[in-house]
C-alpha positions as CSV (number, residue, x, y, z in Angstrom):
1,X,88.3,-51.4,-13.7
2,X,90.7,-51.3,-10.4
3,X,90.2,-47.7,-10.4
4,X,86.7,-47.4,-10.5
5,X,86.5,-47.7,-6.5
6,X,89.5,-45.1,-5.9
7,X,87.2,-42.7,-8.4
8,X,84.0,-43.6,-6.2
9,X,86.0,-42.6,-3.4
10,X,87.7,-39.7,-4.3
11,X,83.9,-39.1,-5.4
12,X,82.2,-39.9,-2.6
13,X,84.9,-36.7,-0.2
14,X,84.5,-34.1,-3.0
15,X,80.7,-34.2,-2.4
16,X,79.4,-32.2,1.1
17,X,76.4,-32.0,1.7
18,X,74.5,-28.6,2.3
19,X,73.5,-29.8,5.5
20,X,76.9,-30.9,6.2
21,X,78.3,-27.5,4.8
22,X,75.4,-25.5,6.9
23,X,76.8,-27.5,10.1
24,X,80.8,-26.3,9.7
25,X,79.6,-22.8,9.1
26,X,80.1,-20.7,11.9
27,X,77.2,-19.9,14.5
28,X,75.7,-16.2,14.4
29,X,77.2,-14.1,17.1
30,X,74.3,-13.6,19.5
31,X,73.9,-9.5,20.1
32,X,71.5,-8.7,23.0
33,X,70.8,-4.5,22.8
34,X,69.4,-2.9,25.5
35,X,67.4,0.3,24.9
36,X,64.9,2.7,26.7
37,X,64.4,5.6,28.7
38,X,64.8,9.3,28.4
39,X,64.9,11.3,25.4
40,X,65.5,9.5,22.7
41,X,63.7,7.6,20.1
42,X,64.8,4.0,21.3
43,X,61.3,2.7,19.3
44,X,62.5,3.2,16.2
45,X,66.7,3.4,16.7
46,X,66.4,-0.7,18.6
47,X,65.3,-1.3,15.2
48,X,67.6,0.4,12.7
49,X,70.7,-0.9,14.9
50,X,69.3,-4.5,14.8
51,X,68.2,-4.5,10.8
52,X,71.6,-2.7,10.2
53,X,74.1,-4.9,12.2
54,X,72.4,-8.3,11.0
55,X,73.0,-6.9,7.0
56,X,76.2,-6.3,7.7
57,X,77.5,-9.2,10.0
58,X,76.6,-12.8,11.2
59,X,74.9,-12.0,14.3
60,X,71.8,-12.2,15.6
61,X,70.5,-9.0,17.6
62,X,68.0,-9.8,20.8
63,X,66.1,-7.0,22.3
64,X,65.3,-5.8,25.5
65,X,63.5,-2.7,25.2
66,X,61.5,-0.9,28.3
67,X,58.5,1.9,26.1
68,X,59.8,3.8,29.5
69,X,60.7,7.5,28.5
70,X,62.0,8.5,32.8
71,X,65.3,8.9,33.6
72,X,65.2,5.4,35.4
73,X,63.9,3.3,32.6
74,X,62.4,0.0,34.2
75,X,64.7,-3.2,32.6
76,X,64.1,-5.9,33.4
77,X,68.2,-7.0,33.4
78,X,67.7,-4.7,36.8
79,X,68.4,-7.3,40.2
80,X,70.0,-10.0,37.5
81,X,73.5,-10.2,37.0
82,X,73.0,-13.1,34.9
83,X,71.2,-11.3,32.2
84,X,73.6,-11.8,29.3
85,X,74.2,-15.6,30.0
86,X,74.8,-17.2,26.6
87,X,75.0,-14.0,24.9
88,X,78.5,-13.1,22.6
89,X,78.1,-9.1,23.5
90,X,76.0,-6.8,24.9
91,X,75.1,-3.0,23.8
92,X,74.4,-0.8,26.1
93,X,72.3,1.7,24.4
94,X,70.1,2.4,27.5
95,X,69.5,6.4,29.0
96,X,69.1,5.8,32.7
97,X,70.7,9.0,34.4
98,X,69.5,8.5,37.4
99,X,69.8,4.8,38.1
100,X,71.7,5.4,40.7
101,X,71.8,1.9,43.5
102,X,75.4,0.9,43.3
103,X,74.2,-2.8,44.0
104,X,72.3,-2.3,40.3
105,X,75.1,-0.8,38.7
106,X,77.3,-3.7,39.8
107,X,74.4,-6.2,38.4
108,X,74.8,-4.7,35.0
109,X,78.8,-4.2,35.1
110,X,78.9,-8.2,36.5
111,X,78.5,-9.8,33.1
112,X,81.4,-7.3,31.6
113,X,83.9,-8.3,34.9
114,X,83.2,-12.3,34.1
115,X,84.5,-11.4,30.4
116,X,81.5,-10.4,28.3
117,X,82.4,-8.1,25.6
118,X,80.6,-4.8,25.3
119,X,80.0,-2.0,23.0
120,X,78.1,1.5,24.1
121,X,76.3,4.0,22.1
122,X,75.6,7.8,23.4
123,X,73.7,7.6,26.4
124,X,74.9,5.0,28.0
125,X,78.1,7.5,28.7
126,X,75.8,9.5,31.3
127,X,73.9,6.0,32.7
128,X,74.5,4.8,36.3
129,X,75.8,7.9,38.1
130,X,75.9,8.8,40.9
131,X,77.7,10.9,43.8
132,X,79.6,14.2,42.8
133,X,79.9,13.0,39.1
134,X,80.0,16.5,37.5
135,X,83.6,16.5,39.1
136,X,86.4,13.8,37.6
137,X,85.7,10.5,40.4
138,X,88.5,9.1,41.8
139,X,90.3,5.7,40.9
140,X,88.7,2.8,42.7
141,X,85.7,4.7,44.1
142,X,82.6,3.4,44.2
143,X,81.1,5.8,41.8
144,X,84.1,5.5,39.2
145,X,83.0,2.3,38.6
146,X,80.8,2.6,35.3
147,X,83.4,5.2,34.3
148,X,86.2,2.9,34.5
149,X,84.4,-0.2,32.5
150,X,83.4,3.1,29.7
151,X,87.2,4.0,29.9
152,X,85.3,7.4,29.8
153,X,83.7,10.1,32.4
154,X,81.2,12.3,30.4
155,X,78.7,14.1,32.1
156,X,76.6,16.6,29.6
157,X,76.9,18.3,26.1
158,X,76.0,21.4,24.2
159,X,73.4,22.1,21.8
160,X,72.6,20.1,18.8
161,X,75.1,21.2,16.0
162,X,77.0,19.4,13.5
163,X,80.3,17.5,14.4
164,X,82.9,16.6,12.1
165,X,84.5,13.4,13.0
166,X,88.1,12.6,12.2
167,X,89.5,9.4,13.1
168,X,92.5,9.7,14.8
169,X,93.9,6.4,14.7
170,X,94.5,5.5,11.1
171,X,95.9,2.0,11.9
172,X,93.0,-0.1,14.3
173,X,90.9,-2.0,12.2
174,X,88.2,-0.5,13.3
175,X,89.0,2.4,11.4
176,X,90.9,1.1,8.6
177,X,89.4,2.7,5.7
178,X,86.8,4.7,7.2
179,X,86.6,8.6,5.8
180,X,85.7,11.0,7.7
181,X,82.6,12.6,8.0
182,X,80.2,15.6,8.9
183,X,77.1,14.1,10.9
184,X,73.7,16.0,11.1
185,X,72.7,18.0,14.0
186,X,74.1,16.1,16.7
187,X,74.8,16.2,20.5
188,X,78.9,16.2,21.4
189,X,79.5,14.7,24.2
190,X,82.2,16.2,27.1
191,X,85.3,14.5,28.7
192,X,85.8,15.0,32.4
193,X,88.0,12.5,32.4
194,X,90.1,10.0,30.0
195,X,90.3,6.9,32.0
196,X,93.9,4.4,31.5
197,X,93.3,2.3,29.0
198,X,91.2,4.6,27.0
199,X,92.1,4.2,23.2
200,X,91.2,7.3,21.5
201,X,89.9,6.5,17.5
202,X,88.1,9.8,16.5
203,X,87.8,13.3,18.1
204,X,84.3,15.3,17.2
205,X,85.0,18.9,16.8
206,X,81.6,21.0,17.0
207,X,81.0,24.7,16.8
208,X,78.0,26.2,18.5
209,X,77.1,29.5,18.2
210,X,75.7,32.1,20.9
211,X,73.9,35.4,20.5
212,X,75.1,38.6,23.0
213,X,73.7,41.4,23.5
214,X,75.9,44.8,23.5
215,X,75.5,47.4,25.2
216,X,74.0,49.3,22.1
217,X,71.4,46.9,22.0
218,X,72.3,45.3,19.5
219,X,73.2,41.4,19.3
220,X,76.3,39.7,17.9
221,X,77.1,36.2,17.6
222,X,79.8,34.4,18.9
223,X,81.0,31.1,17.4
224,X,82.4,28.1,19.8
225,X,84.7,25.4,18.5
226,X,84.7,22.2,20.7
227,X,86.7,19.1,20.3
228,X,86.4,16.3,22.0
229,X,86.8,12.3,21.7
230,X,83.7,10.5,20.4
231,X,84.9,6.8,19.7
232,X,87.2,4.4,21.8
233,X,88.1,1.1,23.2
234,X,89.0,-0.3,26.3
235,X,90.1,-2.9,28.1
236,X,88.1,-3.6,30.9
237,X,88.9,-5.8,34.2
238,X,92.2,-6.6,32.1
239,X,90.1,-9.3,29.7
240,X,87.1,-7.7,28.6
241,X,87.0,-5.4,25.2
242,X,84.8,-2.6,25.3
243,X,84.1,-0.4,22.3
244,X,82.3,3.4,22.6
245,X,80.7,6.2,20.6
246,X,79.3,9.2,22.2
247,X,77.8,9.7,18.3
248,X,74.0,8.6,17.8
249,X,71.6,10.7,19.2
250,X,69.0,11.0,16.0
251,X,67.5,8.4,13.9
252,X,69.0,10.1,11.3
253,X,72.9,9.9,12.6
254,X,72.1,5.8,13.3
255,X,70.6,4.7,10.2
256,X,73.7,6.4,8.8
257,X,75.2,3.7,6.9
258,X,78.8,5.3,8.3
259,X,77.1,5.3,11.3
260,X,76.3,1.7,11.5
261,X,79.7,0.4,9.3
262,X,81.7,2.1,12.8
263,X,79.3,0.1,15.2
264,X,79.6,-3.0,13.1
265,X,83.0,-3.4,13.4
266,X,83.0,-2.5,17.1
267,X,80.5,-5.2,17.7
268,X,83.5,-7.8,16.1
269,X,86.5,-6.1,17.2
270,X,85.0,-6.3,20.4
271,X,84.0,-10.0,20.4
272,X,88.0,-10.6,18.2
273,X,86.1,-11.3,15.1
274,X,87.7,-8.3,13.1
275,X,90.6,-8.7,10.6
276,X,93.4,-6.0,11.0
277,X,92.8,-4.6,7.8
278,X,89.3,-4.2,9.1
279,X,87.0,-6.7,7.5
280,X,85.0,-9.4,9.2
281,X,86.7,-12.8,9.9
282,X,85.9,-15.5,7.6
283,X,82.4,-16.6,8.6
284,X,80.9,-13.4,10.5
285,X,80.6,-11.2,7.4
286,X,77.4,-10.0,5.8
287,X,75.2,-13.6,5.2
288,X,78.0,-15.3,6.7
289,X,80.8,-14.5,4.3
């Protein structure tokens, strides 16, 4: 009988609660993704990215989306540096060429200076430009300034082919067992300029192809090869991780499960939430795993 308390005890730690459990579980990473503006189909794509990162982490995906198709997409983050306050990461996945105040650009870049992590998809590489940008900007200038948080200068592409991506770097955990792949019809992205602190994980190599006309009249075509880096990380303002893809143009290329699996574990490398052999840390997996 003198051990039926210790057994009522012993009892009494085994047993936790689910509402106990559901308290020590870790919180959802709060996501807030930007889209809007020229030539894309940010409707539909803020959609996929959100349904696809919340299968495949814990995070929770708000939106800010402008129905603006112009070049200088109306969001409302615009004049507020304190738009990602109590927010984990931001993605920029915002086309806004010719945004072009340097007292909005540093609104946007303030969260990412004070620490916020970041990850960027396609168009966001040719956002808040301005000056002689077609030309590599110069360190510490006032237009280098989006370039430098990017850790890329990229000003245009070609036409829409298909681009075979190779990762380049076997050994970050973003990549860790990703294969290779062949996208759709795609636009590749150029470099003007590789920024320090530009990590290089994949290179896109595209060809295009050209017709010319001889002088017989007739018309030959001449192939292209291009190669150029489409996925990186940097470190920003010396704290902040930042995580790229110049990929992700069609709906097709982002509902891409590949597509979304590399953007996944940018979103939690980015925030440190990434094992090195590339899985999620304990608790930020798909449904909290």
């Amino acid at each position: 009988m003198k051990k039926l308390p210790i057994l009522i005890l012993a009892a009494t730690f085994a047993f936790v609660s689910p509402a106990a459990r559901a308290a020590d579980a870790p919180k959802p990473l709060k996501v807030l993704l930007l889209t809007g503006g020229c030539c894309h189909d940010y409707k539909k794509q803020k959609d996929i990215l959100k349904a696809g990162l919340e299968a495949r982490a814990n995070v929770t995906v708000d939106l800010i989306h402008v129905d603006d198709g112009s070049t200088k997409p109306a969001l409302p983050i615009y004049g507020n540096p304190d738009y990602a306050k109590g927010y984990d990461l931001v993605i920029h996945d915002e086309c806004a060429a010719d945004i072009n105040d340097p007292a909005v650009i540093a609104g946007v870049l303030k969260p990412h200076q004070d620490g916020i992590p970041a990850v960027n998809l396609h168009c966001a590489m040719h956002c808040y430009r301005f000056g002689d940008f077609g030309k590599p900007v110069a360190a510490g200038a006032d237009n280098a300034k989006w370039y430098e948080y990017l850790g890329m200068q990229s000003t245009g592409h070609g036409p829409q082919e298909p681009i075979a991506i190779a990762f380049t770097d076997k050994a970050s955990p973003i990549t860790k067992g990703l294969e290779d792949w062949t996208t759709i019809k795609e636009e590749l992205y150029n470099n003007v300029q590789i920024m320090p602190g530009n990590v290089a994980l994949a290179k896109g190599k595209q060809v295009t192809h050209s017709k010319k006309k001889q002088a017989d009249g007739t018309e030959t075509v001449e192939d292209k090869t291009t190669e150029t880096i489409v996925v990186w990380t940097n470190l920003y303002n010396v704290k902040t991780r930042v995580f790229s893809t110049t990929i992700g143009h069609n709906n097709a290329t982002v509902e891409d499960a590949k597509y979304l699996d590399l953007v996944t574990r940018g979103v939690l490398w980015a925030t440190n939430h990434l094992n090195p052999d590339g899985t999620a840390a304990k608790g930020y997996g798909a449904g909290g795993k």
